[in-house]
C-alpha positions in Angstrom: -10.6 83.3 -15.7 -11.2 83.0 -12.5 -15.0 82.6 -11.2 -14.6 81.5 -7.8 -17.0 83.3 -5.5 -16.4 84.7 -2.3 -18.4 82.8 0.6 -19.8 84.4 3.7 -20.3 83.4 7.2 -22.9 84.8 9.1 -23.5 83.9 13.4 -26.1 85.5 15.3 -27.1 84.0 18.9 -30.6 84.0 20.3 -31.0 85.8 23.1 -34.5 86.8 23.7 -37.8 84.7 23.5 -39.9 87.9 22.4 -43.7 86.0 22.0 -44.7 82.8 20.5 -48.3 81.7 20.3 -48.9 77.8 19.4 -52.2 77.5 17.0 -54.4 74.4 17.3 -54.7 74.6 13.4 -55.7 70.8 13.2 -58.6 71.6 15.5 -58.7 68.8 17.3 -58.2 70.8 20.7 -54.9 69.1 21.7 -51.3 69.7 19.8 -50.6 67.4 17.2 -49.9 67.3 13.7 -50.9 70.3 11.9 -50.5 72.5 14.7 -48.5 75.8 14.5 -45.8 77.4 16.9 -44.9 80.9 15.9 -42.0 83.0 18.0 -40.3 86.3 18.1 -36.5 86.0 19.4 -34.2 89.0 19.7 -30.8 88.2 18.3 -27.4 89.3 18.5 -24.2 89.0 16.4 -22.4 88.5 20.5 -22.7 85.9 22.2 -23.0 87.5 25.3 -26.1 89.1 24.1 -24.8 92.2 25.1 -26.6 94.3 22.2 -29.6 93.5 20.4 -29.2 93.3 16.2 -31.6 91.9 14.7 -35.1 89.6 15.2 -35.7 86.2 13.8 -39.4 85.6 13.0 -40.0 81.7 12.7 -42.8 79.0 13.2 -42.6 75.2 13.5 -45.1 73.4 11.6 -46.0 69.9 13.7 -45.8 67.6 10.7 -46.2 63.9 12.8 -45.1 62.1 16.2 -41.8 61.1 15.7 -41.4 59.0 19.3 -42.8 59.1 22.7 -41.0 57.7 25.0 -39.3 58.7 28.6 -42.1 61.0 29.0 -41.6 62.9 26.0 -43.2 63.4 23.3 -41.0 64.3 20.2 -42.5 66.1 17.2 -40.8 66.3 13.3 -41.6 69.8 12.6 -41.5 71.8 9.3 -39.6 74.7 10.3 -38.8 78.2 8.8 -37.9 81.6 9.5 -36.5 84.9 8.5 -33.8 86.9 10.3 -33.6 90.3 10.2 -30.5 91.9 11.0 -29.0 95.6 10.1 -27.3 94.8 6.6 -30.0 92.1 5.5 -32.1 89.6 5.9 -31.9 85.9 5.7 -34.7 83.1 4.9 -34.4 79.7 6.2 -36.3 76.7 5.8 -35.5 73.0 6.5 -36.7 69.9 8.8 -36.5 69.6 12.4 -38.0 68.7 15.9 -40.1 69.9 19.0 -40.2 67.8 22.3 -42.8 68.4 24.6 -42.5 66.6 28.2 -45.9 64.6 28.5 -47.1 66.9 31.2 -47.0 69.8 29.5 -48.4 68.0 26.3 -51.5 67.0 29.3 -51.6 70.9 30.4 -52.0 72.2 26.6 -55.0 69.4 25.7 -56.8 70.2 29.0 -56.3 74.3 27.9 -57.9 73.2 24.4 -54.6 73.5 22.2 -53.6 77.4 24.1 -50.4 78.1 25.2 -50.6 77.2 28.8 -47.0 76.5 28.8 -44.5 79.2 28.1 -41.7 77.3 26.1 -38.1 78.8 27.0 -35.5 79.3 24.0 -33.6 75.9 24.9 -36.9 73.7 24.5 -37.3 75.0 21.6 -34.2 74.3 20.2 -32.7 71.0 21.5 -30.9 69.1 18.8 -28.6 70.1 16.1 -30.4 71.7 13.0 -29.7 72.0 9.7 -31.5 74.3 6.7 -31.3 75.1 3.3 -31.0 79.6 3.2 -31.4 82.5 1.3 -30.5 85.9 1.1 -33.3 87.9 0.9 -32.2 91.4 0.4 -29.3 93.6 1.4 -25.5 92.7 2.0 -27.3 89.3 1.7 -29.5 89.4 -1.5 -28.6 86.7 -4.4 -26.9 84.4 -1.8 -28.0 81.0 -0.9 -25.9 78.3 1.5 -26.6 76.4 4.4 -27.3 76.9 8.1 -27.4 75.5 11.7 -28.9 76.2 14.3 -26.1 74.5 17.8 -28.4 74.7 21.0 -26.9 76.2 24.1 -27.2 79.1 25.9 -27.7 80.9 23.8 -28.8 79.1 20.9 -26.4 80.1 18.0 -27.4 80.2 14.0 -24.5 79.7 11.5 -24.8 80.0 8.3 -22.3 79.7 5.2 -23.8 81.6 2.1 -22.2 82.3 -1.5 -23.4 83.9 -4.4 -26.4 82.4 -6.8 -24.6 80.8 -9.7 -25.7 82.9 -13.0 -27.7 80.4 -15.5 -27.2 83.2 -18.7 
């Protein structure tokens, strides 16, 4: 009887900063714990970004201040997001960070908590990620596995997915 399961790997490589809008949900009119950052990225399965596949829709919850120092502030965020691609779509959801130089973190207050600062794809993703996923629907649906998110240029999402164990 055999009832191993076949895994699947799945890449895709953020190519495109698409919008992002970062909410002063808090309402304290400056960015701090509470706050929401929502983005848009175009993705491809390349990582030359050659051809567009997909969109990942995501938003990082500021959840407290981690460390300031160096002239940096570095948030822990609640992060999660769905990526859409041709054959499925994939949810994840885990723990990880936002650093905002001090000057731009100035620039936001003084703008009352509105996106003064455009963030580029590689602030927004500076450290090694890691997040729990599921398969929402397609080639994907009934899987669940792990993720990472590896910054660079671009910023790459890997995920390792297999199939939800039966509990009949």
């Amino acid at each position: 009887n055999n009832t191993a399961a076949a895994t699947e790997s799945v890449s895709a490589y953020m190519c495109k900063l698409v919008s992002q809008n970062l909410q002063d949900l808090s309402g304290d009119k400056r960015i701090s714990p509470g706050d929401k950052l929502t983005v848009v990225i175009e993705v491809s399965r390349s990582q030359d970004c050659s051809a567009m596949d997909g969109t990942l829709f995501g938003n990082k919850e500021l959840v407290s201040v981690d460390e300031e120092k160096g002239g940096v502030t570095r948030f822990l965020t609640l992060s999660q997001a769905t990526l859409h691609l041709g054959d499925g779509r994939l949810q994840s959801r885990g723990m990880d960070s936002l650093s905002i130089p001090t000057e731009v973190l100035d620039k936001l207050q003084q703008g009352g908590g509105q996106a003064i600062h455009t963030f580029e794809l590689k602030d927004l993703f500076k450290e090694d990620s890691s997040f729990a996923v599921q398969g929402f629907d397609g080639r994907f649906a009934g899987m669940v596995g792990t993720a990472k998110l590896l910054p660079g240029t671009p910023v790459e999402f890997q995920a390792e997915l297999a199939p939800l164990a039966s509990t009949r």
